[in-house]
MIPALO-687714 format. One record per residue (C-alpha): residue number from 1; residue in one letter; x, y, z. Coordinates in nm, 4 decimals, decimal comma. Layout:
! MIPALO-687714
+-----+--------+----------+----------+----------+
| num | residu |     east |    north |       up |
+-----+--------+----------+----------+----------+
| NUM |      A |        X |        Y |        Z |
...
+-----+--------+----------+----------+----------+
***
This chain:
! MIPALO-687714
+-----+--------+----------+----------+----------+
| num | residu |     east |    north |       up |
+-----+--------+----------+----------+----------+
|   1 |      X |  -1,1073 |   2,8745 |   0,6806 |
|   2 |      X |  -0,7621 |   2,9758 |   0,6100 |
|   3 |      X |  -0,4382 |   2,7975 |   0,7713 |
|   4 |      X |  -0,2214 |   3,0672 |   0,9242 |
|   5 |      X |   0,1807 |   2,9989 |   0,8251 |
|   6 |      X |   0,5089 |   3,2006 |   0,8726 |
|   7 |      X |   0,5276 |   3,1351 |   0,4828 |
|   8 |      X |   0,2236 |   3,4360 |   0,5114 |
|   9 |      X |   0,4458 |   3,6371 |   0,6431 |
|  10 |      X |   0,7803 |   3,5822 |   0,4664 |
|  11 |      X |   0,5138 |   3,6618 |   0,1776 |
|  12 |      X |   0,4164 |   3,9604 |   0,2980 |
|  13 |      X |   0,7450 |   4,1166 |   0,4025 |
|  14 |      X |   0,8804 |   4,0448 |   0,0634 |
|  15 |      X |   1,1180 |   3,7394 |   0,1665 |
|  16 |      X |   0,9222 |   3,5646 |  -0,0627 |
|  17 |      X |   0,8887 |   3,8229 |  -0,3422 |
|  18 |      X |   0,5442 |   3,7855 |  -0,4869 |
|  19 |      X |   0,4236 |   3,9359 |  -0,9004 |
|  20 |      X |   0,2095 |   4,2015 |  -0,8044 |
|  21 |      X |  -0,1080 |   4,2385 |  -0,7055 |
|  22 |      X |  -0,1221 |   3,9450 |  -0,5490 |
|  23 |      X |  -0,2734 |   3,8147 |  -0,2304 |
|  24 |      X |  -0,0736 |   3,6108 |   0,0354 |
|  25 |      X |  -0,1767 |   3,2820 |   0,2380 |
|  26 |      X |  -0,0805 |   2,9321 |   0,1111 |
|  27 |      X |  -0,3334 |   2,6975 |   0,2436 |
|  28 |      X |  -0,6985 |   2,6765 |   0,2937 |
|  29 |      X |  -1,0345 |   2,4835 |   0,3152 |
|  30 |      X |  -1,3662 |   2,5002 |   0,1446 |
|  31 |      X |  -1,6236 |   2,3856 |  -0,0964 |
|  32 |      X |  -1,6025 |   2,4043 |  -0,4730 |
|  33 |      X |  -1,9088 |   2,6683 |  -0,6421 |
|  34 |      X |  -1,7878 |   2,5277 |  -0,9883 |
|  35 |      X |  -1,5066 |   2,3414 |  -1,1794 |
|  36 |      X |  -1,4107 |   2,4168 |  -1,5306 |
|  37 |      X |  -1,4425 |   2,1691 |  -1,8272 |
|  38 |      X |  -1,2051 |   1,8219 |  -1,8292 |
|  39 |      X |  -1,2146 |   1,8599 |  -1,4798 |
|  40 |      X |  -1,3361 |   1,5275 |  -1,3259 |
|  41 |      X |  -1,1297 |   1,4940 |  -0,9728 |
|  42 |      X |  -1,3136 |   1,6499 |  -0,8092 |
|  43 |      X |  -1,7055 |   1,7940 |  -0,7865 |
|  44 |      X |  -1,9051 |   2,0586 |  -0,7100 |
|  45 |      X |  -2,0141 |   2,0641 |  -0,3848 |
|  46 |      X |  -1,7468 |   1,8998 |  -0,2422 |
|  47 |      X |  -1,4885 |   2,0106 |   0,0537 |
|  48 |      X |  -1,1425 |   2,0467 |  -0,0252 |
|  49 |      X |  -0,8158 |   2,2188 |   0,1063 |
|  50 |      X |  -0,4740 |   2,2648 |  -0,0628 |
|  51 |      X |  -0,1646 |   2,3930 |  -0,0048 |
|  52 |      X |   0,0940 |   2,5941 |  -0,1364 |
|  53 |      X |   0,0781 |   2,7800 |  -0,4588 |
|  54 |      X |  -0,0298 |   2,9914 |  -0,6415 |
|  55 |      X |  -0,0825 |   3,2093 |  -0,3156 |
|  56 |      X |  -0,4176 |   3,3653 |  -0,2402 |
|  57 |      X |  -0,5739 |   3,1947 |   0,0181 |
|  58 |      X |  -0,6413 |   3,5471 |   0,1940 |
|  59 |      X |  -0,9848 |   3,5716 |   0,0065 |
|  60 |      X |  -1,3450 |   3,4393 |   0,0497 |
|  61 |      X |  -1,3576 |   3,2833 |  -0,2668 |
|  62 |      X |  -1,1156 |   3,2210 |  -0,5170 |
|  63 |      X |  -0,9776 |   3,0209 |  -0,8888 |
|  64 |      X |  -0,7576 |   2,7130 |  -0,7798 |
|  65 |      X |  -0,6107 |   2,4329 |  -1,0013 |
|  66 |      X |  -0,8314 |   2,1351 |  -0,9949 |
|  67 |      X |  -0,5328 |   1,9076 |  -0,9900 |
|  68 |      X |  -0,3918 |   2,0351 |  -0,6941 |
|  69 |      X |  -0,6797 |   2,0357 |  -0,4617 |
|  70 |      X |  -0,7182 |   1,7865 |  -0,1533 |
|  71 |      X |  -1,0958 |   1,6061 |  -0,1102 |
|  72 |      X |  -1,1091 |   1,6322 |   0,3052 |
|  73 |      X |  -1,1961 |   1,2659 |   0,4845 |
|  74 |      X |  -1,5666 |   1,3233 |   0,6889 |
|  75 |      X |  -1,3658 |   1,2973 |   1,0171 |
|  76 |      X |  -1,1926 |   1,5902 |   0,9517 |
|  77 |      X |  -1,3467 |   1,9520 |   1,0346 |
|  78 |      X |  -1,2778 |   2,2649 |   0,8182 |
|  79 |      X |  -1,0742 |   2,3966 |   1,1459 |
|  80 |      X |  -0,9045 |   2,1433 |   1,1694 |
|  81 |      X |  -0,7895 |   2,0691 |   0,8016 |
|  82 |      X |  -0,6905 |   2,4372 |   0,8390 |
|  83 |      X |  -0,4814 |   2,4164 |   1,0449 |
|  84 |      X |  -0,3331 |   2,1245 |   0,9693 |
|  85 |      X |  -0,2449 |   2,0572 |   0,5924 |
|  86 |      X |   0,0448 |   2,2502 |   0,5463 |
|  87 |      X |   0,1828 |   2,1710 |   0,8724 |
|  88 |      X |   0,0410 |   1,8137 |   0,9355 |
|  89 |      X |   0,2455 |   1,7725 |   0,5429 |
|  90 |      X |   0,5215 |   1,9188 |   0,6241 |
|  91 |      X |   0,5692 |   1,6549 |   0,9306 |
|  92 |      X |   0,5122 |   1,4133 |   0,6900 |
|  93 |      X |   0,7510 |   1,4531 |   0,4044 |
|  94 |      X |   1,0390 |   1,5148 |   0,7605 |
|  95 |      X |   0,9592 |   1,2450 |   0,9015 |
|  96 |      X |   0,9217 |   0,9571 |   0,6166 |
|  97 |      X |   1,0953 |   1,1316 |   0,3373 |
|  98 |      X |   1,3470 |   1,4084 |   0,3896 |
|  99 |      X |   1,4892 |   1,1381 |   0,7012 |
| 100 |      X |   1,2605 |   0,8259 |   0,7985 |
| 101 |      X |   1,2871 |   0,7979 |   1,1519 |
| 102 |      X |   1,2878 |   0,4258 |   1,3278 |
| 103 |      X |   1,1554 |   0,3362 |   1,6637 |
| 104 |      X |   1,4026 |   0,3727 |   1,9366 |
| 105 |      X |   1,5380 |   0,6896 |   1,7576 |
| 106 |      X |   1,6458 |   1,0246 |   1,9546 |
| 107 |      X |   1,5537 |   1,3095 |   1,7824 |
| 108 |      X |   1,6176 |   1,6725 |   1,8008 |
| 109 |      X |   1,3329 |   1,9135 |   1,7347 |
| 110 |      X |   1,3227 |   2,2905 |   1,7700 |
| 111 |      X |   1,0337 |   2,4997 |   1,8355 |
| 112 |      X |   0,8224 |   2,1966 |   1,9474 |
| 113 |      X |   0,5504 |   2,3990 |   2,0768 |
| 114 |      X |   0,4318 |   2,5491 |   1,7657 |
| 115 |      X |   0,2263 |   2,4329 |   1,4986 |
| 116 |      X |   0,4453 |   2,1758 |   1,2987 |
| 117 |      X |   0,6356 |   2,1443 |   1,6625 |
| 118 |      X |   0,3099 |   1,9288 |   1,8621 |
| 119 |      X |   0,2044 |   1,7669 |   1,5342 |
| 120 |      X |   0,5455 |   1,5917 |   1,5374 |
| 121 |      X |   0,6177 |   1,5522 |   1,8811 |
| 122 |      X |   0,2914 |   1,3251 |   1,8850 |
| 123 |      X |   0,3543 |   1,1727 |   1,5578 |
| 124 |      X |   0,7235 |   1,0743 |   1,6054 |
| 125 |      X |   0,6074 |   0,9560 |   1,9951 |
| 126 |      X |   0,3829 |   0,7223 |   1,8248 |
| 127 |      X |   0,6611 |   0,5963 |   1,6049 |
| 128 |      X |   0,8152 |   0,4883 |   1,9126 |
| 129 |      X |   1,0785 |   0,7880 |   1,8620 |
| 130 |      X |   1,2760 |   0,9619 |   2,1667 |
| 131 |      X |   1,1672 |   1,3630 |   2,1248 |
| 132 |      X |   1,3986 |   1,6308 |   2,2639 |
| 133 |      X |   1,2286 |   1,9502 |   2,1777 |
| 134 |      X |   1,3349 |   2,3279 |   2,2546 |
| 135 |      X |   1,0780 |   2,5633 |   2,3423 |
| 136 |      X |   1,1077 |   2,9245 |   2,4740 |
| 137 |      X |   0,8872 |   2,9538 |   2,7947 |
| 138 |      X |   0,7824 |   2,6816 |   3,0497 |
| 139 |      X |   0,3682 |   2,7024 |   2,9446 |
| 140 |      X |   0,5275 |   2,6131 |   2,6141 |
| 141 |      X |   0,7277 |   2,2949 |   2,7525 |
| 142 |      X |   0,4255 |   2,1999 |   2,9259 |
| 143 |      X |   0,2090 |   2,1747 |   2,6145 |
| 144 |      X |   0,4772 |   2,0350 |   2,4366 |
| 145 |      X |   0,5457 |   1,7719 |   2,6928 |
| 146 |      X |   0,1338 |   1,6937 |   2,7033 |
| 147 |      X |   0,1865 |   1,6457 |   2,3088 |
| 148 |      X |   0,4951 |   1,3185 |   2,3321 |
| 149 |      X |   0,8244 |   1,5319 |   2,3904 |
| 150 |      X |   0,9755 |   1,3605 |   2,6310 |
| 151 |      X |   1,2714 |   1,5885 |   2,6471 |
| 152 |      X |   1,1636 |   1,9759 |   2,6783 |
| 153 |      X |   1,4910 |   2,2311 |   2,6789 |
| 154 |      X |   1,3979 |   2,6215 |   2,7510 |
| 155 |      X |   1,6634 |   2,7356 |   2,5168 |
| 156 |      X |   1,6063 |   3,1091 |   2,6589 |
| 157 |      X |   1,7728 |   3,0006 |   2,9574 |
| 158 |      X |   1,9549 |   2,7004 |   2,9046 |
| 159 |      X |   2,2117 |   2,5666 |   2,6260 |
| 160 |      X |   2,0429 |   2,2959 |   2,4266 |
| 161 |      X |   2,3548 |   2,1798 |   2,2110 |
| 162 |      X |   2,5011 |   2,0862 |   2,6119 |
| 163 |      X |   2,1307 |   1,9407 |   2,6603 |
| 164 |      X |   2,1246 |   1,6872 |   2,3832 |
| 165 |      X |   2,4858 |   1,5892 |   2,4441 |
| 166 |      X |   2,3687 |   1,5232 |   2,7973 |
| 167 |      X |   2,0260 |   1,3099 |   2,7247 |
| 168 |      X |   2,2493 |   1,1153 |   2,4394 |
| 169 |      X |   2,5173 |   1,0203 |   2,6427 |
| 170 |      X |   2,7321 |   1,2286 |   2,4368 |
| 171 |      X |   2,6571 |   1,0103 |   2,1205 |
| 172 |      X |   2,3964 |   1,2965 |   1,9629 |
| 173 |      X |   2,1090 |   1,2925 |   1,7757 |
| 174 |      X |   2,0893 |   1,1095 |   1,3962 |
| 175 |      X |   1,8402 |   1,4022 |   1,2943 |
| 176 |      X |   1,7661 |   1,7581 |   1,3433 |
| 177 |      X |   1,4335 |   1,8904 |   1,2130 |
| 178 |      X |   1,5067 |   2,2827 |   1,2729 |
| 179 |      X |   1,2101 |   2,5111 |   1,1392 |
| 180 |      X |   1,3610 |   2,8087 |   1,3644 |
| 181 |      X |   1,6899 |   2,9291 |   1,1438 |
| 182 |      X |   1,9298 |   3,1967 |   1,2945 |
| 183 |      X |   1,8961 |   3,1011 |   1,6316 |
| 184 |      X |   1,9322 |   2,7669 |   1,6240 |
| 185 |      X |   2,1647 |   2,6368 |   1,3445 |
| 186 |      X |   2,5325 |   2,6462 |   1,4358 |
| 187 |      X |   2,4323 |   2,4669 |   1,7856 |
| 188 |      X |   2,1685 |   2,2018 |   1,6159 |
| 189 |      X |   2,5014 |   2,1117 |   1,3771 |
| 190 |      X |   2,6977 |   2,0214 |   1,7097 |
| 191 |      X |   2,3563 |   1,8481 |   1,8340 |
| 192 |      X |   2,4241 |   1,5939 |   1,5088 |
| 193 |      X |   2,6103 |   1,2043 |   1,5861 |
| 194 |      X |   2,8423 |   1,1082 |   1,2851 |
| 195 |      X |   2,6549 |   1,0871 |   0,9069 |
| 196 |      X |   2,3655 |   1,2923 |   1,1370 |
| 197 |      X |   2,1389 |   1,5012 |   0,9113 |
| 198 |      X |   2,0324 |   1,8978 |   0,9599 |
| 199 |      X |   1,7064 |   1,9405 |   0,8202 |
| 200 |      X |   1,6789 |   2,3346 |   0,7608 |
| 201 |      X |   1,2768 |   2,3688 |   0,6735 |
| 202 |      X |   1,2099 |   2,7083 |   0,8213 |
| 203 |      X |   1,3665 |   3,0369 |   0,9368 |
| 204 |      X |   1,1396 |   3,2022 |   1,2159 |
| 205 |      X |   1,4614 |   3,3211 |   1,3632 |
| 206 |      X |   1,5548 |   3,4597 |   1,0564 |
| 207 |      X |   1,7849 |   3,3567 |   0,7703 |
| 208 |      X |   2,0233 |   3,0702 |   0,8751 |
| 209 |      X |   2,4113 |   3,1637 |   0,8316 |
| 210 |      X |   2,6123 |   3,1437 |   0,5489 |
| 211 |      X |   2,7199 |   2,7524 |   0,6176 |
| 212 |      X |   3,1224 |   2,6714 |   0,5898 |
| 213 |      X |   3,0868 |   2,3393 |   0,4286 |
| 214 |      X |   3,4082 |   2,2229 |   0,5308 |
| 215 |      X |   3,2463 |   2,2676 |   0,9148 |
| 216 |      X |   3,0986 |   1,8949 |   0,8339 |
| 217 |      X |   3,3961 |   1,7359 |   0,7366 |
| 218 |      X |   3,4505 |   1,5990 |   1,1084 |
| 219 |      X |   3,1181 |   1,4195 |   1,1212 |
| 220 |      X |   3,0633 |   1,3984 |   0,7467 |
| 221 |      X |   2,7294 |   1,5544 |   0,8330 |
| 222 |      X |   2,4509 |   1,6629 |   0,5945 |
| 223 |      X |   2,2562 |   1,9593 |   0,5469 |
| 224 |      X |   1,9274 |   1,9675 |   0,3763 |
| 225 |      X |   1,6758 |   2,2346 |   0,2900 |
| 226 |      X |   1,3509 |   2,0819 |   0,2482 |
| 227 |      X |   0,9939 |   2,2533 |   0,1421 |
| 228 |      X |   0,6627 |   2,1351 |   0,0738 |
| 229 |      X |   0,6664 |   2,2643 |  -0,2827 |
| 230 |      X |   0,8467 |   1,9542 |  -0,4452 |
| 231 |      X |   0,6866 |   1,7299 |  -0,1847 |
| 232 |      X |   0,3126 |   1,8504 |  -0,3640 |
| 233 |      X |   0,4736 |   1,9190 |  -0,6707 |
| 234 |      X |   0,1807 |   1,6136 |  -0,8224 |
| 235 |      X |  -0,1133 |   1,5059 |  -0,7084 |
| 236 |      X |   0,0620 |   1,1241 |  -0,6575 |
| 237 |      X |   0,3311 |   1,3141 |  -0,4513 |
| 238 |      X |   0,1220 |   1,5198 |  -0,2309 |
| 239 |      X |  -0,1151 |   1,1624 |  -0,1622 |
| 240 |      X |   0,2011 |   0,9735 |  -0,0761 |
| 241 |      X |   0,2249 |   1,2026 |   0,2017 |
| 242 |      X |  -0,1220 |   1,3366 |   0,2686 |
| 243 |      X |  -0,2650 |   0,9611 |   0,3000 |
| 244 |      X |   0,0072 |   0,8679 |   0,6318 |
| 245 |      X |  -0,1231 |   1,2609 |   0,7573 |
| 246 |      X |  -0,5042 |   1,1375 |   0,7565 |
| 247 |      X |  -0,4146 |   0,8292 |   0,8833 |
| 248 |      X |  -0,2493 |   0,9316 |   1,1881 |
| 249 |      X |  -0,5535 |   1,1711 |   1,2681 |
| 250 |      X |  -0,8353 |   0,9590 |   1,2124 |
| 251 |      X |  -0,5958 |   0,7431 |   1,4716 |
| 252 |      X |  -0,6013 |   1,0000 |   1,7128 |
| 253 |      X |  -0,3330 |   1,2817 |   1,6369 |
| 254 |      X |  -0,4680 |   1,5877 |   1,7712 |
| 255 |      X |  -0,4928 |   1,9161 |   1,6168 |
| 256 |      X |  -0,4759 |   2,1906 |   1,8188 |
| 257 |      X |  -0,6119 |   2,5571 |   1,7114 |
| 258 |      X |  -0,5304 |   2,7625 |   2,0073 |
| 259 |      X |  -0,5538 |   3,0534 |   1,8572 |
| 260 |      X |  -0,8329 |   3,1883 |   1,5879 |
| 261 |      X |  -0,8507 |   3,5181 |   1,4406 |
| 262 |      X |  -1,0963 |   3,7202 |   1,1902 |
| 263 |      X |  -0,9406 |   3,7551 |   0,8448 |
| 264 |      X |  -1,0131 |   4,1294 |   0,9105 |
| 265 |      X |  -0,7557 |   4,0711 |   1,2002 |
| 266 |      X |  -0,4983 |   3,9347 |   0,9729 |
| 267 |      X |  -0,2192 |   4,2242 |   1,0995 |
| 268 |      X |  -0,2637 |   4,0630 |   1,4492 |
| 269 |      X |  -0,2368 |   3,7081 |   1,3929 |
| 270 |      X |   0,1029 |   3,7687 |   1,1920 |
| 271 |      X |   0,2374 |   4,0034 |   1,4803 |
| 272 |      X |   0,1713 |   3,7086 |   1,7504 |
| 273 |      X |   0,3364 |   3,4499 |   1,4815 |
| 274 |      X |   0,6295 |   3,6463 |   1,4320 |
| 275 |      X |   0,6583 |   3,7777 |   1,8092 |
| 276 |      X |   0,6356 |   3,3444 |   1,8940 |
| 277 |      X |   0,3418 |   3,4598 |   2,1359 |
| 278 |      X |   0,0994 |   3,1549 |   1,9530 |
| 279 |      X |   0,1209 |   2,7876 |   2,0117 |
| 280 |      X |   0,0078 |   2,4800 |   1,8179 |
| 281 |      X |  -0,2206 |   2,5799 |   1,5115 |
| 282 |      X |  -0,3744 |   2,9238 |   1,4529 |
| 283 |      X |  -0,6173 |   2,9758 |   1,1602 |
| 284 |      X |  -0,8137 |   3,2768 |   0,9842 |
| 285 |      X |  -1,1950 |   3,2567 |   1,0202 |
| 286 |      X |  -1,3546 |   3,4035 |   0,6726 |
+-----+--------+----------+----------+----------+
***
């Protein structure tokens, strides 16, 4: 099983320059054929996943560093661990490490339908954090809403920057996790209360703008732009965060694959990512 990830397709379109040949996909789950010598983490036989580099997940079997593969708990399917590593991680390092959230919180996240977007709205409604979350059609606000955002803005039709002032009282939000880019930037900066943080983690949208830095003078605001690369950069790092992921799973967090494609039908699945027609998690059957 394969994970599918707009990092596939910044990949493939040469955002993300790759040395050639090379294949694409960042994150998948199997079973190990056979491990070289020294290697004693994990064994044959087992089931794994792993995330991020080197890229070549795209493949039915495949060479992978030892030290950077994940053993997978018994309550967690190959579906679901696909569609949820790289994601399910990336809500982890956001929400406990790039800015730890405490109960009573409002937060502001964008695309809260998608993938990373229901993970967190359940995780953070667990927390006992306030979720406003923009989506871009009503079926999307209604899954999103069925996930823990309490708060669901159509930001195709309405202007979510007015939205959060309005649910805050005008006092804005201490966080904004914003995995959408172009679109969204400039108005998730007003979104921010004083000392308020701008987590940039993704560009679906596109490239964010070039960012004035004197803009944040008013607020003394801070922009970030977080990845999972450092976050897994060792195998202690990428525990710290993927032992609180399996945790929150095996205490209910649901995964949701709405969407699962042939690897054969790779084209498709990256023009419904890119055209926002998929919700929640989508992976590649091999």
């Amino acid at each position: 099983k394969v994970g599918l990830n707009f990092i596939d397709i910044y990949q493939r379109s040469g955002v993300y320059p790759l040395d050639l040949p090379s294949s694409i996909g960042m994150e998948g789950v199997g079973v190990v054929e056979s491990i070289g010598e020294g290697v004693d983490n994990v064994n044959v036989g087992d089931r794994i996943g792993y995330v991020m580099g080197p890229p070549g997940a795209y493949a039915e079997s495949r060479l992978y560093p030892a030290d950077r593969l994940i053993k997978l708990p018994d309550y967690l399917s190959d579906s679901q661990a696909a569609a949820s590593l790289l994601k399910g991680l990336t809500v982890s390092y956001l929400i406990n490490r790039t800015f730890a959230v405490k109960k009573g919180q409002t937060v502001l996240l964008h695309a809260a339908a998608g993938g990373v977007g229901l993970i967190a709205c359940q995780w953070l409604n667990k927390l006992g954090v306030e979720v406003i979350g923009t989506v871009s059609t009503d079926e999307k606000a209604e899954r999103a809403s069925a996930h823990g955002c309490h708060h669901t803005v159509n930001y195709t039709r309405e202007d979510f920057a007015a939205r959060v002032e309005e649910i805050t009282d005008g006092k804005g939000v201490p966080v904004v996790y914003d995995g959408v880019g172009a679109d969204t930037f400039e108005g998730s900066l007003k979104c921010l209360a004083p000392f308020g943080v701008l987590a940039s983690f993704g560009a679906a949208s596109g490239a964010p703008p070039e960012l004035k830095i004197a803009v944040l003078a008013k607020k003394c605001l801070y922009v970030t732009r977080p990845g999972l690369g450092p976050h897994t950069a060792t195998p202690q790092l990428t525990e710290e965060i993927a032992v609180p992921l399996f945790d929150a799973i095996r205490n209910g967090l649901s995964i949701s694959i709405n969407q699962t494609y042939a690897l054969k039908d790779a084209a498709d699945a990256h023009r419904d990512l890119q055209s926002r027609k998929t919700t929640g998690s989508a992976i590649l059957e091999i």
